[in-house]
Each structure stands twice: as structure tokens, then as C-alpha cells.
VOLORO-656314 format. One record per residue (C-alpha): residue number from 1; residue in one letter; x, y, z. Coordinates in nm, 2 decimals. Last residue first. Layout:
N
atom kese NUM	voro a	u X	v Y	w Z
...
END
This chain:
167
atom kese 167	voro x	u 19.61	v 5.12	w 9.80
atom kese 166	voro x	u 19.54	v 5.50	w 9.88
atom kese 165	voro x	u 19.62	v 5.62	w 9.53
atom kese 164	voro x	u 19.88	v 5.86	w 9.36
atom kese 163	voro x	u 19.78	v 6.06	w 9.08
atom kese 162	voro x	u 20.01	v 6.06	w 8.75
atom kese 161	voro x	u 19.92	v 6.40	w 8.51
atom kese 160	voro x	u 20.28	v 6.31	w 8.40
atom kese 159	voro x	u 20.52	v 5.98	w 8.48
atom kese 158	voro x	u 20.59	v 5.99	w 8.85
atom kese 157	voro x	u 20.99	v 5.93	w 8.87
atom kese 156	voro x	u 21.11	v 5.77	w 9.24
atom kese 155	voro x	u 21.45	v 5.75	w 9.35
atom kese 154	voro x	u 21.62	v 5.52	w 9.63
atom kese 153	voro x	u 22.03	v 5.57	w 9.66
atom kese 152	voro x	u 22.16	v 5.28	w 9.78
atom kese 151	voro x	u 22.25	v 5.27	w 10.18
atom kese 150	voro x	u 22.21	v 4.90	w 10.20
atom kese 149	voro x	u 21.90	v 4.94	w 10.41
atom kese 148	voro x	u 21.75	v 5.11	w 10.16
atom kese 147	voro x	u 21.82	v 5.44	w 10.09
atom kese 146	voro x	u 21.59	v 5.78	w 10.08
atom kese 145	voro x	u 21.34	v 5.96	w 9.82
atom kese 144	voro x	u 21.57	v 6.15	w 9.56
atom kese 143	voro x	u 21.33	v 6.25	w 9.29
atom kese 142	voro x	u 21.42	v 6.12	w 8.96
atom kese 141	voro x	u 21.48	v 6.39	w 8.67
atom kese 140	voro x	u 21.79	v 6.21	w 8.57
atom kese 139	voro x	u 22.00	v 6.48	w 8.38
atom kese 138	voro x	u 21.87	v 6.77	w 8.57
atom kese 137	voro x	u 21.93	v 6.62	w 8.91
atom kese 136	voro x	u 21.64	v 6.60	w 9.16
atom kese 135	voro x	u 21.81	v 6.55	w 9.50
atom kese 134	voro x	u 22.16	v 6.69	w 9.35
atom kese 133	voro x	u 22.43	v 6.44	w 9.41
atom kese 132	voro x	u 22.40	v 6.24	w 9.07
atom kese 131	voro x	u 22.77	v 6.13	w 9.01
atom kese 130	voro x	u 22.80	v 6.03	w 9.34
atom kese 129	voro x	u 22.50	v 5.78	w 9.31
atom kese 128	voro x	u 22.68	v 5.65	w 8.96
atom kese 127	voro x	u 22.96	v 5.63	w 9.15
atom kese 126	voro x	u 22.82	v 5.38	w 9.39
atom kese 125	voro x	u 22.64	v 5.15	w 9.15
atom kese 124	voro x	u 22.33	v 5.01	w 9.33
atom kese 123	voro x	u 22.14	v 5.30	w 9.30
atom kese 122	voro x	u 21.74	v 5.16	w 9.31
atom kese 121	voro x	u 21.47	v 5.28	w 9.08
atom kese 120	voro x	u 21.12	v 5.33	w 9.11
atom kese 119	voro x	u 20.92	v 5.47	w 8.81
atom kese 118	voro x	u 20.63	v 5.62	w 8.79
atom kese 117	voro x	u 20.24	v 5.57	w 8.75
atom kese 116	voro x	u 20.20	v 5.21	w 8.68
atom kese 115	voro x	u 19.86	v 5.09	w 8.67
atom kese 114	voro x	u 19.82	v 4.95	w 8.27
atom kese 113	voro x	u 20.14	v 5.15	w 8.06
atom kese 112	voro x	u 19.89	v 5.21	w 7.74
atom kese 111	voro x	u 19.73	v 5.46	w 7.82
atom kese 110	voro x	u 19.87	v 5.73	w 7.56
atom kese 109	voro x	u 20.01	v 5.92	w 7.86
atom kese 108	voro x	u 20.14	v 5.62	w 8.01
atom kese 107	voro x	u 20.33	v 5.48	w 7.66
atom kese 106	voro x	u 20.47	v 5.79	w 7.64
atom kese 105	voro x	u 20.60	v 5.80	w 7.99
atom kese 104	voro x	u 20.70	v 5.46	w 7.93
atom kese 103	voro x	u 20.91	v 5.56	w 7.61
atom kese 102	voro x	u 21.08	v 5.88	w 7.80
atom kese 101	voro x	u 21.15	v 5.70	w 8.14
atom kese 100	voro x	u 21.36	v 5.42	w 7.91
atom kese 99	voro x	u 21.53	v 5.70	w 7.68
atom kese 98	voro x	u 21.67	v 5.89	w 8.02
atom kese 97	voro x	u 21.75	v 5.56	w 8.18
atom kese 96	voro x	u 21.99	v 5.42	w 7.92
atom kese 95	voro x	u 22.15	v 5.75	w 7.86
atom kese 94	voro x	u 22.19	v 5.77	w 8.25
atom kese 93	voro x	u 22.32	v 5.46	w 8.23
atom kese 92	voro x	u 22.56	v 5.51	w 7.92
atom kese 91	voro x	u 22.72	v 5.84	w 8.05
atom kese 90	voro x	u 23.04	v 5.72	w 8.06
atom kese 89	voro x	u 23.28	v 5.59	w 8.34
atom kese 88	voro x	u 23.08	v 5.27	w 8.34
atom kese 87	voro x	u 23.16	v 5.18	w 7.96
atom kese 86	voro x	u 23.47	v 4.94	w 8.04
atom kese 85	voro x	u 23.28	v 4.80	w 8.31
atom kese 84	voro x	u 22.98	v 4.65	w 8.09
atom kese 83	voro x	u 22.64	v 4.85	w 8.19
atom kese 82	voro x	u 22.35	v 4.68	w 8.37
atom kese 81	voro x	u 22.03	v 4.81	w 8.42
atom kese 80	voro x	u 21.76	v 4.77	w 8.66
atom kese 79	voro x	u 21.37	v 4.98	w 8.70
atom kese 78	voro x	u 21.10	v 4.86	w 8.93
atom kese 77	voro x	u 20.78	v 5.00	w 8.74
atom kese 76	voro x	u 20.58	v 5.14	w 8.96
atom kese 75	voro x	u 20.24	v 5.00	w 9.08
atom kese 74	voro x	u 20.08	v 5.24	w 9.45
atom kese 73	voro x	u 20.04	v 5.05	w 9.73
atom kese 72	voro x	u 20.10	v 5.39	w 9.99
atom kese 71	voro x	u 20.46	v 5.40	w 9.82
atom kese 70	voro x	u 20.56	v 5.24	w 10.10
atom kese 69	voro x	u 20.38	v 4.91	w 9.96
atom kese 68	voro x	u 20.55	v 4.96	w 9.61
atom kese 67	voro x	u 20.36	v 4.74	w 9.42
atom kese 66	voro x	u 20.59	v 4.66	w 9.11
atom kese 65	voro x	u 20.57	v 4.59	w 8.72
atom kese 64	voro x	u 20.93	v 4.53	w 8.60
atom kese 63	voro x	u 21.18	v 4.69	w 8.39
atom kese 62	voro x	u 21.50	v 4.61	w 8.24
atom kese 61	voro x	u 21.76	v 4.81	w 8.11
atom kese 60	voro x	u 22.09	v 4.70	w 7.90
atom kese 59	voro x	u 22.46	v 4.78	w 7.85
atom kese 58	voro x	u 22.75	v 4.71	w 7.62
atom kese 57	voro x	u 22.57	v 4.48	w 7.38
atom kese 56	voro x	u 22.83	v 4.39	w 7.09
atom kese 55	voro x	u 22.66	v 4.56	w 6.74
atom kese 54	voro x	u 22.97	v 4.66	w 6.59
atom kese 53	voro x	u 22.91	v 4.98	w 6.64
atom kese 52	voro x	u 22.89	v 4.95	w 7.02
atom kese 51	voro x	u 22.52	v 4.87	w 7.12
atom kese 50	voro x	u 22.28	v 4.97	w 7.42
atom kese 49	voro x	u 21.96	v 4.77	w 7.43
atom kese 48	voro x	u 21.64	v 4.92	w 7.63
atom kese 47	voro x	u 21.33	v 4.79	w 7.79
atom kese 46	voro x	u 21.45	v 4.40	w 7.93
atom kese 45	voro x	u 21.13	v 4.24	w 8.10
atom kese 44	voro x	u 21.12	v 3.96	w 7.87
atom kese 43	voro x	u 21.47	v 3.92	w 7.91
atom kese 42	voro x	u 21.50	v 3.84	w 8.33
atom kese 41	voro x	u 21.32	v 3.47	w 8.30
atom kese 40	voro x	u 21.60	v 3.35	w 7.99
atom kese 39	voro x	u 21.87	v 3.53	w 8.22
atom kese 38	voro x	u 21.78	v 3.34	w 8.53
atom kese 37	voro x	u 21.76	v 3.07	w 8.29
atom kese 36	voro x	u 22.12	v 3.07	w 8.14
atom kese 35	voro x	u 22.28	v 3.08	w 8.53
atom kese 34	voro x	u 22.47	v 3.33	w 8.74
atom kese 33	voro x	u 22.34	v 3.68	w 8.63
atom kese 32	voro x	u 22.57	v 3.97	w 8.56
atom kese 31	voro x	u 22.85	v 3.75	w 8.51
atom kese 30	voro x	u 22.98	v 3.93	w 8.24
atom kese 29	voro x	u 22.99	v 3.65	w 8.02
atom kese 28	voro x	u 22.66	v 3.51	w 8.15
atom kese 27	voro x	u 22.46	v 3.81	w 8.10
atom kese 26	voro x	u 22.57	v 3.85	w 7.74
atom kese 25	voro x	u 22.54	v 3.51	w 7.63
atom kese 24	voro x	u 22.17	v 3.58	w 7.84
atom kese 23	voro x	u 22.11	v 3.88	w 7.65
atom kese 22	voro x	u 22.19	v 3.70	w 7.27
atom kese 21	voro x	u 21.99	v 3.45	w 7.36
atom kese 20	voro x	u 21.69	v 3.65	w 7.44
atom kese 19	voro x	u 21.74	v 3.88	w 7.14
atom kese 18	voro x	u 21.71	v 3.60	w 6.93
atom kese 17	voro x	u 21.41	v 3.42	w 7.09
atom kese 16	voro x	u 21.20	v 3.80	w 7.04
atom kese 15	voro x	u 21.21	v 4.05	w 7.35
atom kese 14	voro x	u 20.90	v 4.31	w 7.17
atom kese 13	voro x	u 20.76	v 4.40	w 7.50
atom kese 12	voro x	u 21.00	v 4.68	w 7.59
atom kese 11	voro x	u 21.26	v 4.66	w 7.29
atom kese 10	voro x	u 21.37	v 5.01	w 7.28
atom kese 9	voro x	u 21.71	v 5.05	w 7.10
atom kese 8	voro x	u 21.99	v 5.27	w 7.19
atom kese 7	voro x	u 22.28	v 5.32	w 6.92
atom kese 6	voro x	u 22.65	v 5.39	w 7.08
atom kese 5	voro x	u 22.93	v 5.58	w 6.87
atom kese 4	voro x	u 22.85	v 5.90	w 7.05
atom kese 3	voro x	u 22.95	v 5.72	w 7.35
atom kese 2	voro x	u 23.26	v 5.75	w 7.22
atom kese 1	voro x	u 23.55	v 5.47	w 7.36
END
């Protein structure tokens, strides 16, 4: 498998009916969500499609609008992904984050991204948290802020000129 072979496609706020059926077949047959409306209420907030060649899904991002009260009540976007197994190894998450932080850093500088200033996202995936040690890592500019009390990796991305409020 060649991740050179993969296309990336931003779809934040442009889920149509087709793409949200084709997610939630996806979803359900990697049992990455347990029923078809958990999946129909997840794709609206879906930023990022990773395809094979042959246009099969092999990974996606979601985002969602967040107060992060320990964040003194500032709005992040909460950020989730999901890559299939056989592409885990890769670098198809990072690759899906990188593009994702790019587009709503845009979409913040041109105001268009409402209150959120950053992005929060959570390290579920074990080797991917080994994989990026460093507390700011070059490929993943997210700052390393902590765990939660599962022990995942927190990190937190302030999109440019961001300014953080007393909430």
C-alpha cells in the first residue's frame, strides 16, 4: 500500500446525502460506530475524506465545535479521525490532521471559523502517540498539554493571531 496513491478531500460543511451514506456503510463495516444513526448524526461534522484509488474510504476526520472549560472557556474545535487498520502503520492520520488544521486555519484567518481559536485533539491510538514523542513535533505542530484520565495524549493547536479569553 502507497500512501502516495491516496487523494484527501475537504468536505467540512459540504456532507451531501451521498457522502453520508457512504460514511456510515463505512462506519458500520469497520465498526467504528455501532449503529446507522450514530453515523448519520457524526457525518455532518466529518472535515476530511481519505481515498484509495479506487475510491474506497480508508480514513476520515471529523470536527466539532467545543468549550474547553480548562481551557479557561475558550471554543476549539474537538478533532477525531478514524483510519482503516491496514493503513494505521502509514502516515494517513497525520496526513489527515495536517490538511484539516491547514483548511480551518484558513477558514479562521479569513473569519470565517465563528469562536474557535485552535484545535483540541485527543490520542486515542497508542502508536500514533509513540510515533509523536517530541512535545511539539514538526509533522503535527500540536502542543503537547497533558492526558486524560485514560492516559491519551491531549494536544492543543491555536490557529494564528488566536487570543485566548477569560470565559
Amino acid at each position: 500500500m502507497d500512501a502516495s496513491d491516496l487523494t484527501y478531500d475537504i468536505v467540512w460543511q459540504r456532507v451531501d446525502e451521498a457522502l453520508t451514506e457512504e460514511l456510515g456503510t463505512f462506519w458500520l463495516a469497520q465498526r467504528a460506530l455501532p449503529s446507522r444513526e450514530q453515523a448519520r448524526q457524526r457525518a455532518p461534522s466529518v472535515a476530511i475524506v481519505a481515498r484509495q484509488s479506487d475510491g474506497q474510504i480508508v480514513g476520515v476526520s471529523s470536527v466539532f465545535e467545543k468549550r474547553y472549560e480548562n481551557l479557561l472557556n475558550n471554543m476549539l474545535y474537538g478533532y477525531r479521525s478514524f483510519v482503516v487498520p491496514e493503513w494505521r502503520r502509514g502516515l494517513v492520520a497525520l496526513e489527515l490532521a495536517k490538511r484539516v488544521t491547514e483548511h480551518l486555519e484558513s477558514e479562521y484567518l479569513e473569519g470565517r471559523a465563528g469562536e474557535c481559536i485552535g484545535i483540541v485533539m485527543v490520542m486515542e491510538n497508542p502508536d500514533l502517540a509513540r510515533g509523536v514523542s517530541l512535545a511539539i513535533d514538526p509533522r503535527l505542530p500540536f502542543v503537547f498539554i497533558g492526558t486524560n484520565e485514560r492516559g491519551h495524549h491531549i494536544r492543543v493547536y491555536y490557529f494564528e493571531g488566536a487570543k485566548i479569553t477569560r470565559g
